[in-house]
PyMOL commands that place a pseudoatom at each C-alpha (Angstrom):
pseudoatom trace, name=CA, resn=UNK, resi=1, chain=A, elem=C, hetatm=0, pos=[-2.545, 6.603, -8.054]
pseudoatom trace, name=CA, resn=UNK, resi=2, chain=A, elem=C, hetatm=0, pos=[-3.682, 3.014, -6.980]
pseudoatom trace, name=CA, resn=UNK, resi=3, chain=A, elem=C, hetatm=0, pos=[-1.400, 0.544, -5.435]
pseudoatom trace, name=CA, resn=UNK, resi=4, chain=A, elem=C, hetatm=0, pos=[-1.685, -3.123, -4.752]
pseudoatom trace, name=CA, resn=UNK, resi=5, chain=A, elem=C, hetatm=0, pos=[0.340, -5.543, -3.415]
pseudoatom trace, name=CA, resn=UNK, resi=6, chain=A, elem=C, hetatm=0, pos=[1.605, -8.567, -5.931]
pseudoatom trace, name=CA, resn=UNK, resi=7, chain=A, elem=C, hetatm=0, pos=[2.987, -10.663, -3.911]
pseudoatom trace, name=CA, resn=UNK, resi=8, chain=A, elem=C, hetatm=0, pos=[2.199, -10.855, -0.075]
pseudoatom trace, name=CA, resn=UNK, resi=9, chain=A, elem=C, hetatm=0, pos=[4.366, -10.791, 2.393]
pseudoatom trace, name=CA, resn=UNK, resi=10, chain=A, elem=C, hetatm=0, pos=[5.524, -14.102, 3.741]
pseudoatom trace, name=CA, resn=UNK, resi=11, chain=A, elem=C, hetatm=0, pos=[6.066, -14.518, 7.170]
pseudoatom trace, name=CA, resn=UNK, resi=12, chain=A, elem=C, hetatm=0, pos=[8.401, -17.578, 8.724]
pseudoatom trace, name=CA, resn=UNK, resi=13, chain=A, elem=C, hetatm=0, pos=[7.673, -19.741, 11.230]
pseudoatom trace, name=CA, resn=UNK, resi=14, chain=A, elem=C, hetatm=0, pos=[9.884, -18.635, 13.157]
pseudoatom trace, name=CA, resn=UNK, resi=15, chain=A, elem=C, hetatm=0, pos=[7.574, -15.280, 13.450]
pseudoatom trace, name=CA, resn=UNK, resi=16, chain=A, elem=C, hetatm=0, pos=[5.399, -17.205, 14.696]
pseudoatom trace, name=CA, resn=UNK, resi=17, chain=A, elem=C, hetatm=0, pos=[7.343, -19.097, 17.433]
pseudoatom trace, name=CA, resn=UNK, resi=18, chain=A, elem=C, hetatm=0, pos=[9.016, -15.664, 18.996]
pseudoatom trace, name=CA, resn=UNK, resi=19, chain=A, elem=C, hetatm=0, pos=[5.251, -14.301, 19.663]
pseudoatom trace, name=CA, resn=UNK, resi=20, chain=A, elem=C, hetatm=0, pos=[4.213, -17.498, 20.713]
pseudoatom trace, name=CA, resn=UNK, resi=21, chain=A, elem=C, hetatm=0, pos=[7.356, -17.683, 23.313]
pseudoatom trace, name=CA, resn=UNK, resi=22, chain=A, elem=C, hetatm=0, pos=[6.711, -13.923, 24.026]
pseudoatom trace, name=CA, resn=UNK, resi=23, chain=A, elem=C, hetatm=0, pos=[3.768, -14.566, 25.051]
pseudoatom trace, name=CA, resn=UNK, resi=24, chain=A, elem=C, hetatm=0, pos=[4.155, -17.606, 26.931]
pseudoatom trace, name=CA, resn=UNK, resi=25, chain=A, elem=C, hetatm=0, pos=[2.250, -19.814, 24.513]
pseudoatom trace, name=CA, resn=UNK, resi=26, chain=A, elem=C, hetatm=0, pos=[3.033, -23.663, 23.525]
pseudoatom trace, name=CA, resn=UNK, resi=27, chain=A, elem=C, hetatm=0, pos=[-0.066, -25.092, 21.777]
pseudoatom trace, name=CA, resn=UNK, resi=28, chain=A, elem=C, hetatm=0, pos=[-1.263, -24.205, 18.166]
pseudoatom trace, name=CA, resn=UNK, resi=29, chain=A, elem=C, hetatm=0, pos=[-4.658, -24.096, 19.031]
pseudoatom trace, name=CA, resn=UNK, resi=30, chain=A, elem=C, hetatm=0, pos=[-4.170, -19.848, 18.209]
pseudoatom trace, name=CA, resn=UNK, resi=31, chain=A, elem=C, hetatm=0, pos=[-1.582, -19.897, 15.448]
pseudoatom trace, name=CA, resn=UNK, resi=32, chain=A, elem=C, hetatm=0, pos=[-4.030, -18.751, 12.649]
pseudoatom trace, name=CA, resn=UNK, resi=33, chain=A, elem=C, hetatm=0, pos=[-5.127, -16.067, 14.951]
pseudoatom trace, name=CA, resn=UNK, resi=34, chain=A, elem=C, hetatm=0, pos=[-1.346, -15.192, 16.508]
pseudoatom trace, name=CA, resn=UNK, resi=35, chain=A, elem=C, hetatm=0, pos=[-0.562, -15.195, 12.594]
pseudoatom trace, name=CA, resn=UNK, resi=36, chain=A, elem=C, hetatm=0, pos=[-2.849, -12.510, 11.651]
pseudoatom trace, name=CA, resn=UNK, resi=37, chain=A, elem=C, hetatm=0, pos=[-2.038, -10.388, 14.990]
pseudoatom trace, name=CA, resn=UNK, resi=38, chain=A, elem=C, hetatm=0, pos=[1.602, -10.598, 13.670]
pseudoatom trace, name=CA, resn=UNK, resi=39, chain=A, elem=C, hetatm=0, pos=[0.559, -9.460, 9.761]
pseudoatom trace, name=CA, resn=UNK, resi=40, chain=A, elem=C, hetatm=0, pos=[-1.357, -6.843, 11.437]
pseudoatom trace, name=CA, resn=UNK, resi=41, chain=A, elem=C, hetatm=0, pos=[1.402, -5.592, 13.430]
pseudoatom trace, name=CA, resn=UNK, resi=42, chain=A, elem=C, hetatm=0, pos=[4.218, -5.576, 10.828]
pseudoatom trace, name=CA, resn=UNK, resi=43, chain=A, elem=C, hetatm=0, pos=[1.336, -3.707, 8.733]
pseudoatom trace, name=CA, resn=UNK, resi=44, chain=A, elem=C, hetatm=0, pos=[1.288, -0.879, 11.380]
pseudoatom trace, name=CA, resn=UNK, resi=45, chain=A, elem=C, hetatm=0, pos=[5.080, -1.005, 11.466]
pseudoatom trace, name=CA, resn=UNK, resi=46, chain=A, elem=C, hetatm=0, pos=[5.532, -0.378, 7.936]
pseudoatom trace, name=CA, resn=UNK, resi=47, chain=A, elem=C, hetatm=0, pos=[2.640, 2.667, 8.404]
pseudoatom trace, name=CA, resn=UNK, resi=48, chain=A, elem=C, hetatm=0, pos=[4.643, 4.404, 11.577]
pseudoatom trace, name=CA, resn=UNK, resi=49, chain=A, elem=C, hetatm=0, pos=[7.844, 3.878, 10.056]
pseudoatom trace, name=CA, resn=UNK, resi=50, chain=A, elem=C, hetatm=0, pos=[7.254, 4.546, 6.402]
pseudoatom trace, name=CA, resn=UNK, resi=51, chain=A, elem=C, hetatm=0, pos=[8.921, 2.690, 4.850]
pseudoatom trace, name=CA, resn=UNK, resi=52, chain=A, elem=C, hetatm=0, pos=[8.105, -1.497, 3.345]
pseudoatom trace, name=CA, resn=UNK, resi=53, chain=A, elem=C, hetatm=0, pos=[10.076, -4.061, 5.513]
pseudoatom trace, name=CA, resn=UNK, resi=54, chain=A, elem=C, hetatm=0, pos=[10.279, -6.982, 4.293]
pseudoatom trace, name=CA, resn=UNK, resi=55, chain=A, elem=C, hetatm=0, pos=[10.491, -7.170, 0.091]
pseudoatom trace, name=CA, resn=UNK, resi=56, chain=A, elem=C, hetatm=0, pos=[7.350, -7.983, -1.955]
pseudoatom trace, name=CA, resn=UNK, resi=57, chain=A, elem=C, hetatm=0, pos=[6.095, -6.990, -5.543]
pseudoatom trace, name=CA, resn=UNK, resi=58, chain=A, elem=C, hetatm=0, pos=[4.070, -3.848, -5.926]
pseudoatom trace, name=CA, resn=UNK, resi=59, chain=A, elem=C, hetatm=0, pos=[2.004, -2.082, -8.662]
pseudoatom trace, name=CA, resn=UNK, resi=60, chain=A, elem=C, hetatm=0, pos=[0.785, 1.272, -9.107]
pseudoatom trace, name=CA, resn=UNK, resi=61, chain=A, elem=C, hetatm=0, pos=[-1.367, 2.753, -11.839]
pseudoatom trace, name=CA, resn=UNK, resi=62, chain=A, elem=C, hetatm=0, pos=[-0.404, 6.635, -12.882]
pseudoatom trace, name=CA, resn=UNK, resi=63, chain=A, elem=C, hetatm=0, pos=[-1.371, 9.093, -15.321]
pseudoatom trace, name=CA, resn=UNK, resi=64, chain=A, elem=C, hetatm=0, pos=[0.972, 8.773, -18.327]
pseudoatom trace, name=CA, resn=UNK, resi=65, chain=A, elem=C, hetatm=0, pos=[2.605, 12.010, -18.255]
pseudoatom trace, name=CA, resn=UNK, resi=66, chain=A, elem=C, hetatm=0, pos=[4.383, 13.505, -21.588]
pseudoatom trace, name=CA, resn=UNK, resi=67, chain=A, elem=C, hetatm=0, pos=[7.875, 13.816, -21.040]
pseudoatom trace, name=CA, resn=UNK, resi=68, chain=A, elem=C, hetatm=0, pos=[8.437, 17.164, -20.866]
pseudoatom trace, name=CA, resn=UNK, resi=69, chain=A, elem=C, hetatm=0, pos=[5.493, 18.253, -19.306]
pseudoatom trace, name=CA, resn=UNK, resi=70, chain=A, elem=C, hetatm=0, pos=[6.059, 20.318, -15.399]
pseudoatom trace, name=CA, resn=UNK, resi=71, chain=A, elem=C, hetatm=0, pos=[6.261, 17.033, -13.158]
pseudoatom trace, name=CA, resn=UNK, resi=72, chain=A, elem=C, hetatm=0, pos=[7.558, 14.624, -15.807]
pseudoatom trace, name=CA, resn=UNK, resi=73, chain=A, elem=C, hetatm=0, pos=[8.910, 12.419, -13.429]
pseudoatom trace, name=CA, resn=UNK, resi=74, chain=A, elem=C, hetatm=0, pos=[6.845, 10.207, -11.101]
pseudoatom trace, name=CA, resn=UNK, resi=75, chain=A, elem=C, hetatm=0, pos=[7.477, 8.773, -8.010]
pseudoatom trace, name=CA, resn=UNK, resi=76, chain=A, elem=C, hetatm=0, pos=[6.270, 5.734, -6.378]
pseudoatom trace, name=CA, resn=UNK, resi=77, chain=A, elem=C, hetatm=0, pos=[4.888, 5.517, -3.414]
pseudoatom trace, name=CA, resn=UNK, resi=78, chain=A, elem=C, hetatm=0, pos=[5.964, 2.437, -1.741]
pseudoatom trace, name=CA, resn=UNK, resi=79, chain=A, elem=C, hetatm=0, pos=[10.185, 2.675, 0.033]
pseudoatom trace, name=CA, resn=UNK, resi=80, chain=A, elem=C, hetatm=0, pos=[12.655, 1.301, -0.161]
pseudoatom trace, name=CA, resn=UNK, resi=81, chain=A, elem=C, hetatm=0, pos=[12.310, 0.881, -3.614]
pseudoatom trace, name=CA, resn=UNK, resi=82, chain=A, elem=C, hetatm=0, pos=[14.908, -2.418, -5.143]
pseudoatom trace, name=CA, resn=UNK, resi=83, chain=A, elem=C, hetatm=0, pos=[14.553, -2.375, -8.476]
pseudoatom trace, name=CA, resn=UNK, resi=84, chain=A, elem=C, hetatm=0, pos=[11.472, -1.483, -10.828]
pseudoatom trace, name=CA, resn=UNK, resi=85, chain=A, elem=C, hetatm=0, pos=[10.578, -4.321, -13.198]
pseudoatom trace, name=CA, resn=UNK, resi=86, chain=A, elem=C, hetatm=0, pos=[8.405, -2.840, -15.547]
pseudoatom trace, name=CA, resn=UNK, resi=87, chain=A, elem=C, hetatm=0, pos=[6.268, -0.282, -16.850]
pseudoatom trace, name=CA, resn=UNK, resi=88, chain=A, elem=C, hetatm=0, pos=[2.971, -1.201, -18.915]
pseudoatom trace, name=CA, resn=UNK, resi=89, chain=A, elem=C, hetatm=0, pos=[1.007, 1.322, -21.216]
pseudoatom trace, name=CA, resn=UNK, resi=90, chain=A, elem=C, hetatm=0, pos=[-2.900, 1.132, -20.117]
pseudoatom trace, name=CA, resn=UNK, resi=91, chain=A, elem=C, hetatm=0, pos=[-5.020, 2.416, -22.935]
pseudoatom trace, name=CA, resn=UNK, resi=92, chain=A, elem=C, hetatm=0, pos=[-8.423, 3.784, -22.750]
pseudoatom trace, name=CA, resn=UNK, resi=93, chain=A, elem=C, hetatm=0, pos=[-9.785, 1.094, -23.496]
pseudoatom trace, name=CA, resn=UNK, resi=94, chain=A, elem=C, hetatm=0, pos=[-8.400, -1.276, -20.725]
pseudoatom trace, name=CA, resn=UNK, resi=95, chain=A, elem=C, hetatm=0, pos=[-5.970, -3.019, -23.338]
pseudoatom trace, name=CA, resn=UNK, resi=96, chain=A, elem=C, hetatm=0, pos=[-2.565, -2.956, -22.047]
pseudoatom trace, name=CA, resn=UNK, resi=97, chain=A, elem=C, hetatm=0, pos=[1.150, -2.883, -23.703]
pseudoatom trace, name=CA, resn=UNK, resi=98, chain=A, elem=C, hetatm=0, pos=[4.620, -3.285, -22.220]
pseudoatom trace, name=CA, resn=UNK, resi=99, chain=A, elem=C, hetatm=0, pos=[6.918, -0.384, -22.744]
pseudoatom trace, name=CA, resn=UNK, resi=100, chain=A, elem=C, hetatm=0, pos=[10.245, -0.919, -24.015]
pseudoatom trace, name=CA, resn=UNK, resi=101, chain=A, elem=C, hetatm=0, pos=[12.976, 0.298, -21.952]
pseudoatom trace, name=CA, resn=UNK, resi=102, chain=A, elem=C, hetatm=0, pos=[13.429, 3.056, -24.105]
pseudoatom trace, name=CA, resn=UNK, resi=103, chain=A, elem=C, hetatm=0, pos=[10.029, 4.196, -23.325]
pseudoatom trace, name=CA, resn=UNK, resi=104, chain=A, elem=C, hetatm=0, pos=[11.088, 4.972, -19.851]
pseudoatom trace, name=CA, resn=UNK, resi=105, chain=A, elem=C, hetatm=0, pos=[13.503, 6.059, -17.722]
pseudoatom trace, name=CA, resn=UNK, resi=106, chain=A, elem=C, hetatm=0, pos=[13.804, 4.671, -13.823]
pseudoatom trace, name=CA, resn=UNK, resi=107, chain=A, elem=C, hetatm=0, pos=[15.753, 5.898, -11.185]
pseudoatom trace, name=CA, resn=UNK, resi=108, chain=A, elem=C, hetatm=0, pos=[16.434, 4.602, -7.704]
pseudoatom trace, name=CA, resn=UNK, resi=109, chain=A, elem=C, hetatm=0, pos=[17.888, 7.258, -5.120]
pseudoatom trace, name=CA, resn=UNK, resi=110, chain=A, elem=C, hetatm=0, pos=[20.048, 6.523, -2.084]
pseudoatom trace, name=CA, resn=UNK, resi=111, chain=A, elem=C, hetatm=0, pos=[17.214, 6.680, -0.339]
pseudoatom trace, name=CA, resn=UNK, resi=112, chain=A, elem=C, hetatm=0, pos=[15.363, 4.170, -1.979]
pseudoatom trace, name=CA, resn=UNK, resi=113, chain=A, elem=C, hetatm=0, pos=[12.525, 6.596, -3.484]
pseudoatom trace, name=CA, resn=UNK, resi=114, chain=A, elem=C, hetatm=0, pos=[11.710, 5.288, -7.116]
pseudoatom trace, name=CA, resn=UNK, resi=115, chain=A, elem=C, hetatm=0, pos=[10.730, 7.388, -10.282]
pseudoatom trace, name=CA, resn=UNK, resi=116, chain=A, elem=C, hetatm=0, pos=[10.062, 7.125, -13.276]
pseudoatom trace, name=CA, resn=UNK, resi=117, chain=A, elem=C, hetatm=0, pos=[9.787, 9.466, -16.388]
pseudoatom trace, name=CA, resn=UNK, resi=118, chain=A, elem=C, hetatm=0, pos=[7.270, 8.226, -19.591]
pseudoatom trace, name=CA, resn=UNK, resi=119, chain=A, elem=C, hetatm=0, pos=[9.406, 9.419, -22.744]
pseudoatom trace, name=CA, resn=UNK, resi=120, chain=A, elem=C, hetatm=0, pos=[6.927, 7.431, -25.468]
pseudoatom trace, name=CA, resn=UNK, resi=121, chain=A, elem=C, hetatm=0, pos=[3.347, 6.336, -24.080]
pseudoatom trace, name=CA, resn=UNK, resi=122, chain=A, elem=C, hetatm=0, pos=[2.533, 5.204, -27.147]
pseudoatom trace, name=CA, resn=UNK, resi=123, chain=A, elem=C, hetatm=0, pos=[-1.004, 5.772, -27.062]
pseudoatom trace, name=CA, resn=UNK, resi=124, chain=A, elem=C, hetatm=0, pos=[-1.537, 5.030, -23.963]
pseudoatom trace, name=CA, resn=UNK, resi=125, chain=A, elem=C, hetatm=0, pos=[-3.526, 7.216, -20.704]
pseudoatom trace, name=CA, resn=UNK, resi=126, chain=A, elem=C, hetatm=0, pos=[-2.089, 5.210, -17.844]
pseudoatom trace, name=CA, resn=UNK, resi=127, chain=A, elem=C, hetatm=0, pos=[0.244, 3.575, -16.892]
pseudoatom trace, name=CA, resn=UNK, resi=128, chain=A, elem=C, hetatm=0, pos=[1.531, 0.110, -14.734]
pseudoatom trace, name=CA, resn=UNK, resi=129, chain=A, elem=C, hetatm=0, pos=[4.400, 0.335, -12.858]
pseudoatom trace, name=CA, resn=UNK, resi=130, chain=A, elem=C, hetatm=0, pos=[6.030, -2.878, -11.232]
pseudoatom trace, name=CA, resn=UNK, resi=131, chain=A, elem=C, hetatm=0, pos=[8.035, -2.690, -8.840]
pseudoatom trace, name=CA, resn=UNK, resi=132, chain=A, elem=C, hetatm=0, pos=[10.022, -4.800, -6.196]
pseudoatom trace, name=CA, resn=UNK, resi=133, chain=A, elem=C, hetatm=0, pos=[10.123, -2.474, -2.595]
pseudoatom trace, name=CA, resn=UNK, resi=134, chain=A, elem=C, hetatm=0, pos=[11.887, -3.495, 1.154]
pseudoatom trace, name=CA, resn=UNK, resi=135, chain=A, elem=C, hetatm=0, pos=[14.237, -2.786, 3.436]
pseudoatom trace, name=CA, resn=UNK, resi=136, chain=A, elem=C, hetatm=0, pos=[15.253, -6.603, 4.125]
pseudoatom trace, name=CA, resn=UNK, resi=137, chain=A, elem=C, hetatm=0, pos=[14.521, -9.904, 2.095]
pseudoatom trace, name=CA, resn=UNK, resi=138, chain=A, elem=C, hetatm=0, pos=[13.462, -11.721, 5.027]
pseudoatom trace, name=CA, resn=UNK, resi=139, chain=A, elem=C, hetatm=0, pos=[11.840, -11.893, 8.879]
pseudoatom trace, name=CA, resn=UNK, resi=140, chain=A, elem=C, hetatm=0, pos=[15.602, -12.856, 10.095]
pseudoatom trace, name=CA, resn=UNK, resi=141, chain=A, elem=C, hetatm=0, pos=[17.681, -9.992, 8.435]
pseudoatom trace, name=CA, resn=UNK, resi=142, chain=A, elem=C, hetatm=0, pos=[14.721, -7.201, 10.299]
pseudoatom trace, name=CA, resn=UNK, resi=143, chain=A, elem=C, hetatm=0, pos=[16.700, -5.155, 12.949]
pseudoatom trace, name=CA, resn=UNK, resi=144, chain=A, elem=C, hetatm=0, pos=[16.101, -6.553, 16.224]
pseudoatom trace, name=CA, resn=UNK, resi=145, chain=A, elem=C, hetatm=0, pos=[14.501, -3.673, 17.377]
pseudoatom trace, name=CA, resn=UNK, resi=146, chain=A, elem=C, hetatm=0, pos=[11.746, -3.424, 14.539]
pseudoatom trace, name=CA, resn=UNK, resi=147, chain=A, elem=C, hetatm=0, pos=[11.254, -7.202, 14.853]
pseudoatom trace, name=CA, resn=UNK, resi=148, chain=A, elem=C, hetatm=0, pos=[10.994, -7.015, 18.865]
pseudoatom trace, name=CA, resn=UNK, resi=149, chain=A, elem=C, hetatm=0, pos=[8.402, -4.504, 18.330]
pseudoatom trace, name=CA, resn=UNK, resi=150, chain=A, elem=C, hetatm=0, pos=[6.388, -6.430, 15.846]
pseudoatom trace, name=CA, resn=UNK, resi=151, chain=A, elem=C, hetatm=0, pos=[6.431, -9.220, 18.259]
pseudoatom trace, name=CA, resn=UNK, resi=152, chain=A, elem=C, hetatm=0, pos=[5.458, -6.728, 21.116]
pseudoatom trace, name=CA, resn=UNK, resi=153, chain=A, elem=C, hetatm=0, pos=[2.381, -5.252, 19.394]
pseudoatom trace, name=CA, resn=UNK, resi=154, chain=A, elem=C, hetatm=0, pos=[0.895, -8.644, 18.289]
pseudoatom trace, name=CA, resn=UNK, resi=155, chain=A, elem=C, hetatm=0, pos=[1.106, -9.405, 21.522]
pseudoatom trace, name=CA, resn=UNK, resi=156, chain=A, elem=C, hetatm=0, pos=[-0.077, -6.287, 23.023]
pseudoatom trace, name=CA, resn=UNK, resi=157, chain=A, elem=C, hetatm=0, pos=[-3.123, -7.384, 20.848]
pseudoatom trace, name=CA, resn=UNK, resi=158, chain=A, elem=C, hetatm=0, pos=[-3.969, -10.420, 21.559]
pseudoatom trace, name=CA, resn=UNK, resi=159, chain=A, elem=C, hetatm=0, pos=[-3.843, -9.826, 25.200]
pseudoatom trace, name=CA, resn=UNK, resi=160, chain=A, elem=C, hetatm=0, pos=[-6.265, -6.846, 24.895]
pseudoatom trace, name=CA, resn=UNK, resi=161, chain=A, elem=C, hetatm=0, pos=[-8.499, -8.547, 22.657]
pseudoatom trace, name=CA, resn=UNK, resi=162, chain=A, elem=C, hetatm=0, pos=[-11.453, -8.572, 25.041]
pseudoatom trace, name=CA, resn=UNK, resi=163, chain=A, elem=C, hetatm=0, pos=[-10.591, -4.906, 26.691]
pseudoatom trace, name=CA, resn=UNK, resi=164, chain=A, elem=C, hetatm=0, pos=[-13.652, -3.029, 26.108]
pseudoatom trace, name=CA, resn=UNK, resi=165, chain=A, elem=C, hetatm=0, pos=[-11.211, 0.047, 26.637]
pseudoatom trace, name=CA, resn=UNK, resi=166, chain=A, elem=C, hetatm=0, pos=[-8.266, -1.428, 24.282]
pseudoatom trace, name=CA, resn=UNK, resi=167, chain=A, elem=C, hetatm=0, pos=[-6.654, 1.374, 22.424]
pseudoatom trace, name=CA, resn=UNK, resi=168, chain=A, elem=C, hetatm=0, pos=[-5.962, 1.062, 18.587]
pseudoatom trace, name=CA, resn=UNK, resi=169, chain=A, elem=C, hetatm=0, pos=[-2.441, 2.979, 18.881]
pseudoatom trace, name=CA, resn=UNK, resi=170, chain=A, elem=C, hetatm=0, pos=[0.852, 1.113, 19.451]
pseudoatom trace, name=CA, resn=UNK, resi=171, chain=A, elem=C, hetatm=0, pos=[1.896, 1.069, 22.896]
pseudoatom trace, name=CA, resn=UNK, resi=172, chain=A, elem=C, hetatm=0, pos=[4.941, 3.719, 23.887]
pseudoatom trace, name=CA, resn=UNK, resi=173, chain=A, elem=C, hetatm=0, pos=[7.916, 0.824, 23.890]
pseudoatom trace, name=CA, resn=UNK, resi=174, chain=A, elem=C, hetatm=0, pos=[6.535, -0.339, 20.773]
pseudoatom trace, name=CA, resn=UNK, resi=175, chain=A, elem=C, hetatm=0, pos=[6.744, 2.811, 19.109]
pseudoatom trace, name=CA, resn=UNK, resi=176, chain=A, elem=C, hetatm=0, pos=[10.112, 3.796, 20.750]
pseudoatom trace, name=CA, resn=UNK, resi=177, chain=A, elem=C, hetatm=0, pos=[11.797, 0.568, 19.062]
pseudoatom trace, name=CA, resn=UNK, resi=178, chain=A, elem=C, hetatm=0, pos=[10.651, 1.560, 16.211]
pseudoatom trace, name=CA, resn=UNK, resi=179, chain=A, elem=C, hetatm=0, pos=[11.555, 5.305, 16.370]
pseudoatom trace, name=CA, resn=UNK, resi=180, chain=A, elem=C, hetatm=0, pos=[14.858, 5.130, 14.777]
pseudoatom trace, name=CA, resn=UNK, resi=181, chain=A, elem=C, hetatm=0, pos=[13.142, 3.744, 11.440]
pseudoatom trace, name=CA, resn=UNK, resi=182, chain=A, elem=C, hetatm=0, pos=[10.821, 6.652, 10.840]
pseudoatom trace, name=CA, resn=UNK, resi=183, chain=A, elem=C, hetatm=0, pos=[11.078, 8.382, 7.348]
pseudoatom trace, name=CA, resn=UNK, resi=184, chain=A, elem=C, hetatm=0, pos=[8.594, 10.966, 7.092]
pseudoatom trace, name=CA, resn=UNK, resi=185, chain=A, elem=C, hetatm=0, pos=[7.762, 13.295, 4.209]
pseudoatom trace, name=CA, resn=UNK, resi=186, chain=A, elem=C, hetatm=0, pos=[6.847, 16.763, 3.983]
pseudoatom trace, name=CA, resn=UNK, resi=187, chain=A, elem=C, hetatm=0, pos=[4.804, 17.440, 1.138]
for i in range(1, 187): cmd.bond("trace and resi %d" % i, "trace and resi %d" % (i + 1))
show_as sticks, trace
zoom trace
């Protein structure tokens, strides 16, 4: 399975303006760089918790399995899953189809883990699924705990940035504030 990301994240000023006030900051001489300390740090937030904060587009290439065969259905690996868009038929040679919805089944569980089940591949070896994944639709409707500790680690960062002994691992607070989001999966 291969995932990318279709639409990146977009991140508010205002983001930008709580590090910058966490920190102490009023110039914009290090936005671009506070900017990418924040991406970073939601980034490791979404790892540690498990789960896609803020809603983007996804896509994710999987073997196109015959309906009835032992694992039928597939599951995606990006959560909370929203809705699944579509599902495209990859051939062998590259050329690609869109399924009709009666190619496919989707389902979304209450805990926002997406599958999907291939009924007709029509030919085709792989295939493209679509999808729209997030807990919220914006940086304002985070929890104030996840978006504290976003802010918290971006800062964390940039104020270690020249520590020859800086660690790569969220700080404990950081972590702790995030705690309460953690899905994990046993597999």
């Amino acid at each position: 399975m291969k995932r990318a990301i279709i639409a990146p994240m977009a991140l508010p000023a205002a983001a930008l303006a709580e590090l910058k006030q966490w920190l102490g900051i009023n110039t914009m001489r290090e936005d671009a760089l506070l900017f990418q300390l924040l991406v970073a740090a939601l980034d490791i937030c979404e790892g540690y918790t498990g789960v896609s904060l803020i809603e983007r587009d996804f896509e994710e290439m999987h073997a196109a399995r015959a309906p009835f065969s032992p694992g039928g259905w597939q599951e995606v690996s990006t959560r909370p899953v929203q809705q699944v868009v579509s599902v495209t038929g990859v051939h062998g040679d590259g050329t690609r189809e869109v399924l009709a919805q009666s190619a496919f089944r989707s389902e979304i569980d209450a805990n926002g883990v997406g599958r999907f089940r291939i009924t007709e591949a029509g030919g085709a070896t792989r295939v493209s699924v679509r999808y729209r994944a997030g807990m919220v639709t914006d940086w304002a409707s985070l929890p104030e705990a996840l978006r504290h500790g976003i802010v918290r680690l971006a800062a964390h960062h940039h104020r270690s940035r020249d520590a020859a002994d800086a660690s790569v691992a969220p700080p404990l607070a950081v972590t702790a504030l995030w705690q309460p989001w953690r899905r994990m999966r046993l597999t």
